[in-house]
N, C-alpha and C positions, 0 to 999 in steps of 0.2 A: 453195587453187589453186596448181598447180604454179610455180617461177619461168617456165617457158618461155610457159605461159599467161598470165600474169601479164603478162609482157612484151609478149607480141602482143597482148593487147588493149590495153593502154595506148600501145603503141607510134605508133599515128598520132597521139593525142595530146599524146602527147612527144617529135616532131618526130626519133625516131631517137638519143636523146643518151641513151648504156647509161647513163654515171653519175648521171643523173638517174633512171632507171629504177629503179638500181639501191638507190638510196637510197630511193624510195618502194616499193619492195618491203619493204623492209627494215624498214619503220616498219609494216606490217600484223602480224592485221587490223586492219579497220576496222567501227567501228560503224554509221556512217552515209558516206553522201556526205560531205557537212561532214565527219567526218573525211580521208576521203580526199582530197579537196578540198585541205583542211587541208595536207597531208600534200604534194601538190603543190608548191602556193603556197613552201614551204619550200623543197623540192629545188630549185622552180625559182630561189627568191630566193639561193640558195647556190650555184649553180651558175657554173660560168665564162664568164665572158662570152663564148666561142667557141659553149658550150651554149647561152646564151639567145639568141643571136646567131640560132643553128641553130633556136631554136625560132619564133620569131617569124620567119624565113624558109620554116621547114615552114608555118606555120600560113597565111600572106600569102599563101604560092603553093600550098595548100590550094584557095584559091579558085579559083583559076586562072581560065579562062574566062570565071565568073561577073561579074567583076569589070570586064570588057567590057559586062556583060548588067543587071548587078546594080548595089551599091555597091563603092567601094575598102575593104570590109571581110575579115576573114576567116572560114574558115571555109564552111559548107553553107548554104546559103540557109534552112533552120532555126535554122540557129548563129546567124544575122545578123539575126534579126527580120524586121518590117516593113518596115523604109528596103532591105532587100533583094527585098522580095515586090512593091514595087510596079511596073508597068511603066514603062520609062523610052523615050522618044522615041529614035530615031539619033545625035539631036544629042545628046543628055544620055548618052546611053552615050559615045560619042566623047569630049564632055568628061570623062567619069570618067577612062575611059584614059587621058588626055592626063594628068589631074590625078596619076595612081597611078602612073604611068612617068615621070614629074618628083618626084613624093617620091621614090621607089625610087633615083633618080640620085641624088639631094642626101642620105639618108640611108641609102644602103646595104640599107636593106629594106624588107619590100614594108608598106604602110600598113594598120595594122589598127584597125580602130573596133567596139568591142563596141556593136553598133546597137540589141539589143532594144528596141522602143516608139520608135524614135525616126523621123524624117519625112525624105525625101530633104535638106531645106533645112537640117535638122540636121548632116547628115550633111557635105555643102558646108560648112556651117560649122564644124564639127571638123576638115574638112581645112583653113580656110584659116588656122584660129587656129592649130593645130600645126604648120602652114606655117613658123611664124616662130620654132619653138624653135630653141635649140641639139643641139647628138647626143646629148648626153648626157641633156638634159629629154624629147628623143622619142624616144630607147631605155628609159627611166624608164615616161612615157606607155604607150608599145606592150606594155610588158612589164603595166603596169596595165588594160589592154583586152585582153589575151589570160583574163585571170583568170576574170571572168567565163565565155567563151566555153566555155572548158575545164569550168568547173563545169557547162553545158547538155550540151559533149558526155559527162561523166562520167554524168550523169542521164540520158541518150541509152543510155550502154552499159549500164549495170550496174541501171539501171529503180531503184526506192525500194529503202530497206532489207527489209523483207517479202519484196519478188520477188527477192531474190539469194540464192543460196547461203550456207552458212554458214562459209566460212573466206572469206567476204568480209568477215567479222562481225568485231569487235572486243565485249570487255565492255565494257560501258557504261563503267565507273567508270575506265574507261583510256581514253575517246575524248575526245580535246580537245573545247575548248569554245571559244570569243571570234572575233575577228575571224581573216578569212585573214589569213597573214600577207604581208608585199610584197615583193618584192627590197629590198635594198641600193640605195642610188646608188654606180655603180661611181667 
């Protein structure tokens, strides 16, 4: 796949920031998701904190509107699970709001909670215990819930390994294997 293709389709997922791009360009192909995935996780854990900054801001305000509607998660109301699909009362939308434009003031970005499976009361509770980090344990956090989300939209875009083209392909014997890896604590 050409870099410019390459680029736009990762590009929402990578919130805009070329050097990250650019380095997961650089590391294909890929065997499977998990390596791409992979391969992510890295750029984004290396990346300068103006990048993750930027990503976890694209991603937060991804939601946009939902997050009135929905949970203070990010992402497409696919991305977000359940705690996103359920319907929420006026009041309980309100309260999100209220709760997602008070993190956003107190830590500079917008709240992200990788939901899948989990229950609105969940979800209330992951904000109120993150409530009490410091910047630095919920830029850490955020950056740990974006991971997820990203490996759904990766699987979103480029479907299994079978259904994708082949210069998405890496040889097996070269596609990493073990855990994602995580950011750095800056």
């Amino acid at each position: 796949m050409p870099r410019r293709d390459f680029q736009r389709a990762l590009d929402g997922i990578l919130g805009h920031t070329p050097r990250v791009l650019e380095r997961v360009f650089s590391a294909r192909p890929f065997a499977s998701i998990g390596a791409l995935h992979a391969a992510v996780a890295d750029a984004v854990g290396d990346a300068s904190p103006d990048d993750q900054l930027r990503l976890l801001c694209t991603h937060g305000e991804g939601a946009g509107d939902e997050v009135r509607t929905a949970a203070p998660v990010a992402g497409s109301p696919a991305d977000q699970g359940d705690a996103a699909r359920s319907d929420l009362s006026p009041k309980e939308q309100m309260r999100i709001f209220r709760l997602a434009s008070y993190y956003r003031a107190r830590f500079g970005f917008p709240l992200i909670i990788g939901s899948l499976g989990a229950t609105q009361a969940g979800v209330f509770a992951e904000f109120a215990r993150r409530m009490q980090n410091d910047y630095a344990t919920e830029f850490a956090a955020s950056l740990e819930h974006l991971f997820p989300i990203m490996r759904v939209q990766l699987e979103r875009l480029f479907g299994t390994l079978s259904e994708r083209p082949p210069e998405l392909q890496r040889d097996s014997r070269a596609a990493r294997v073990g855990p994602v890896a995580r950011p750095r604590e800056q």
